[in-house]
C-alpha positions as CSV (number, residue, x, y, z in Angstrom):
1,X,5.2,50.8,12.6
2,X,7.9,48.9,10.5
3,X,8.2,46.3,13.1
4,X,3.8,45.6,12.9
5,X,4.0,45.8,9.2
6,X,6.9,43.4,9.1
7,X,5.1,40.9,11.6
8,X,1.6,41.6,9.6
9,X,3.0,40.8,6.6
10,X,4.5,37.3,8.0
11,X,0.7,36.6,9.2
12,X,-0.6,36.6,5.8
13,X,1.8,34.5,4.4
14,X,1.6,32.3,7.0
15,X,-1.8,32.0,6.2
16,X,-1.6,31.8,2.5
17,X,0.7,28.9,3.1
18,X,-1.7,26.8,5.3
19,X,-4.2,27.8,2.5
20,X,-2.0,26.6,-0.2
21,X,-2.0,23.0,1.0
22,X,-5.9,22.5,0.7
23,X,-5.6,21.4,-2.9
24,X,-3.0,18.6,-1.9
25,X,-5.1,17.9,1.2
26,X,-7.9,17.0,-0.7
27,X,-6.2,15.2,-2.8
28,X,-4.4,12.9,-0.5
29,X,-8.0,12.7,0.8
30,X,-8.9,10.6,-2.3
31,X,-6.3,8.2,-2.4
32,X,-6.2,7.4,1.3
33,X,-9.4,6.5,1.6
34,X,-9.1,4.5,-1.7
35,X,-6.2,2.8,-0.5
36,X,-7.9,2.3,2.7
37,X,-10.9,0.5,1.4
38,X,-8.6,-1.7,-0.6
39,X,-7.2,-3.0,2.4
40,X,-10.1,-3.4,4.0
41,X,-11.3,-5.3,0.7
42,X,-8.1,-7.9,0.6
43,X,-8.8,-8.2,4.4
44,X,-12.3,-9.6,4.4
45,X,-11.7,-11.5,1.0
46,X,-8.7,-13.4,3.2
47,X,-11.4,-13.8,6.1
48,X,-14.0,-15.5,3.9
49,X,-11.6,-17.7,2.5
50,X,-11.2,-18.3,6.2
51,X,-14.5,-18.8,7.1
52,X,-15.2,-20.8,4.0
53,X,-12.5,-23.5,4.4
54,X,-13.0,-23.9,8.2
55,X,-10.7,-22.2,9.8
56,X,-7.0,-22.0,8.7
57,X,-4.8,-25.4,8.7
58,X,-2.5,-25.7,11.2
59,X,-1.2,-29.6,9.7
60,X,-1.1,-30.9,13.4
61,X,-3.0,-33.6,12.5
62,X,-3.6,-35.6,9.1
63,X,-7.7,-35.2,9.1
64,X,-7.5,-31.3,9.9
65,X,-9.3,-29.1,8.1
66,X,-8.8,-25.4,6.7
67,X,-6.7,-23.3,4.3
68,X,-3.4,-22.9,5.2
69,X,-1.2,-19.8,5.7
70,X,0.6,-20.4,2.6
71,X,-2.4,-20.6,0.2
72,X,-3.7,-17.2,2.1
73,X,0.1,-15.2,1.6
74,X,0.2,-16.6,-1.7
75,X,-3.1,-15.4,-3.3
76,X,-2.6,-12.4,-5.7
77,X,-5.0,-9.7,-5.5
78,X,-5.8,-6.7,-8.4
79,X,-5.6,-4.1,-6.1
80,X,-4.9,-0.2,-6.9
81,X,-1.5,0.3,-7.9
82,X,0.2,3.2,-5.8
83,X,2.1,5.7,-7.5
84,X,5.4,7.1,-6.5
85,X,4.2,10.7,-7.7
86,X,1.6,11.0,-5.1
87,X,4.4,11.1,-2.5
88,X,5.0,14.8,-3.6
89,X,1.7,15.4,-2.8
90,X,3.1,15.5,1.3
91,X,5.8,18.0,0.4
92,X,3.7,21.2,1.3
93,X,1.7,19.7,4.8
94,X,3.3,21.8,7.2
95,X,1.8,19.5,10.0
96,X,4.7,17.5,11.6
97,X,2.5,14.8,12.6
98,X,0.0,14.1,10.4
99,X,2.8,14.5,7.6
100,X,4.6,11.8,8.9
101,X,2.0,9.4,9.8
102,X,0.5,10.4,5.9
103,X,4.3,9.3,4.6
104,X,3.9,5.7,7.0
105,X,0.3,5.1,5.4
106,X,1.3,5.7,1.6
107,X,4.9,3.0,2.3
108,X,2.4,0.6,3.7
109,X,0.6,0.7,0.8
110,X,3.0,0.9,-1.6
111,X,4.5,-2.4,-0.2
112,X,1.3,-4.2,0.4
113,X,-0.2,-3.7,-3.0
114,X,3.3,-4.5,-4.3
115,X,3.1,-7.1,-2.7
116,X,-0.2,-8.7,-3.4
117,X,-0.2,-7.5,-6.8
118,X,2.5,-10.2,-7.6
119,X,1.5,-13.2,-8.8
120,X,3.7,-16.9,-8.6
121,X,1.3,-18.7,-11.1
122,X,3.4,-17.5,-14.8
123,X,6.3,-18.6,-12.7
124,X,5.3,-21.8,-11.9
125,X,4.0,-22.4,-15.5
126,X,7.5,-21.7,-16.3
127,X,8.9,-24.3,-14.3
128,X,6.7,-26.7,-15.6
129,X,7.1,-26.2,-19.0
130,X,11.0,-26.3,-18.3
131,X,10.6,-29.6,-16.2
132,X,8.8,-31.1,-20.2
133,X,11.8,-29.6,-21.9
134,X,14.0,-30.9,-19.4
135,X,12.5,-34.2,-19.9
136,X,12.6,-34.2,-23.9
137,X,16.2,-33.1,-23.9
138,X,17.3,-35.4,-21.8
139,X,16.1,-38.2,-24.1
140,X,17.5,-36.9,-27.1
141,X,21.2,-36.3,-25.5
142,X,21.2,-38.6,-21.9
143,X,21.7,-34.9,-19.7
144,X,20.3,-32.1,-19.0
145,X,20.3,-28.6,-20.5
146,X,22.5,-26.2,-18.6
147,X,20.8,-23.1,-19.5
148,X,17.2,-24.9,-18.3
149,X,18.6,-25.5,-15.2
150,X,19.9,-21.8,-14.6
151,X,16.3,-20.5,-16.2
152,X,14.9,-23.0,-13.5
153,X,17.2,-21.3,-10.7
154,X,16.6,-18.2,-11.7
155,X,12.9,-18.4,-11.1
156,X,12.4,-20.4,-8.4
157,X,14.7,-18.0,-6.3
158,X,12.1,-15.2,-8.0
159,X,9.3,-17.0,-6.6
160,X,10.8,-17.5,-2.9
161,X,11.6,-13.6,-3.2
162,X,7.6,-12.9,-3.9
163,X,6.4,-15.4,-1.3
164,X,8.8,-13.3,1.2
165,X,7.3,-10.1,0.3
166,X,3.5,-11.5,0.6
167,X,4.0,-13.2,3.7
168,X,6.1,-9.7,5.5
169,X,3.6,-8.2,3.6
170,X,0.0,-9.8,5.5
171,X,2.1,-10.2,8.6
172,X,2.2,-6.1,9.1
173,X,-1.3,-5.8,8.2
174,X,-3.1,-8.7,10.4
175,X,-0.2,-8.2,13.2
176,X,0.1,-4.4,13.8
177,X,-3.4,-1.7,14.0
178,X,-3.2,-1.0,10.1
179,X,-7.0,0.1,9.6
180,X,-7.3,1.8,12.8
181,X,-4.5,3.7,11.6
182,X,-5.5,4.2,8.5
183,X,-8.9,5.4,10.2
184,X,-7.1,7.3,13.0
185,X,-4.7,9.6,10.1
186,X,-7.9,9.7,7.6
187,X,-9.7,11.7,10.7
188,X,-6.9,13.5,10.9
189,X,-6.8,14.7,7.7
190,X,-10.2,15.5,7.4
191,X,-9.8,17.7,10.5
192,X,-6.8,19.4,9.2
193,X,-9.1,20.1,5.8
194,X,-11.9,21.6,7.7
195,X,-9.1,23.6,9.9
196,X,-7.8,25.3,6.6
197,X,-11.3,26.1,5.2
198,X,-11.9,27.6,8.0
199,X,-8.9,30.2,7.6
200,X,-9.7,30.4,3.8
201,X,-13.8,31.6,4.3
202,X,-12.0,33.9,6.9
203,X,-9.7,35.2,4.4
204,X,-12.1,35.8,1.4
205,X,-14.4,37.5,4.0
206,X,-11.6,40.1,5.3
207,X,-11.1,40.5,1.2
208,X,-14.5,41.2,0.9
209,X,-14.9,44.1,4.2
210,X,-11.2,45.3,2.5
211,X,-12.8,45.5,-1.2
């Protein structure tokens, strides 16, 4: 009797865990599917751009036509900003596998929209202004300004460290099956909701028949 009890008991919190996790589920509902339709919306903007300019430049020959790579990785996009917080959201999805493919979506996001949220343009206004300065000090003393040229350094290695992180940044996204698997884990997900629904109705009826 001890030993049915014992085992009875680990059944319903079994199943109070699983139910536990619905309000995290649909949670991380929302913002997959938000972060999914911001990729998709960076990924057809890039294609237009594509389209627009006549395919993308290749510079194998001087009268070629098309935008090239670098414009494309360069581009900075106002995308939703992923928040660190929402990673705790995974902590109580007692599914193995979608809790790991959840964890691989939200870092691909979190470095894309990084990523494309960065933008090179203040930087290179900075250099520009510096290059004026540059000028104007150098005709007032005959050199240059020591400090400039370190503020000059400092920036242009911050720009190559951007450009890095856009290009490794699109090169995931157009090279590997990002929005299928975005589409595949969102499917997932939704399964995994309607699973624990499922026990939940279940439960509140047996609390009804009991009450």
């Amino acid at each position: 009797m001890a030993k049915l009890q014992i085992r009875n008991q680990r059944i319903l919190d079994r199943r109070k865990e699983i139910i536990g996790q619905l309000p995290s589920l649909l949670r991380i509902e929302i913002e997959l599917k938000k972060y999914y339709s911001e990729i998709i919306r960076v990924k057809e903007h890039r294609e237009s751009l594509i389209r627009a300019h006549g395919g993308i430049c290749t510079f194998e020959n001087d009268d070629e036509e098309g935008i090239s790579e670098y414009e494309l990785n360069g581009m900075q996009y106002k995308m939703e900003i992923f928040d660190d917080e929402h990673f705790k959201l995974l902590e109580n999805i007692s599914d193995i596998n979608l809790h790991i493919n959840l964890i691989k979506c939200f870092q691909f996001y979190k470095e894309f929209s990084t990523a494309l949220n960065s933008d090179t343009i203040p930087l290179d206004n900075r250099i520009d202004e510096i290059v004026k300065e540059q000028v104007d000090h150098i005709d007032m003393n005959g050199y240059t300004n020591s400090n400039l040229n370190y503020e000059a350094n400092k920036i242009n290695d911050e720009k190559s460290t951007i450009e890095d992180l856009k290009e490794r940044a699109w090169k995931k996204a157009l090279e590997d099956k990002v929005t299928e698997d975005f589409q595949k884990v969102i499917e997932d997900l939704e399964k995994e909701i309607e699973k624990v629904k499922d026990i939940k109705e279940n439960e509140d009826d047996n609390s009804l028949v009991n009450f």
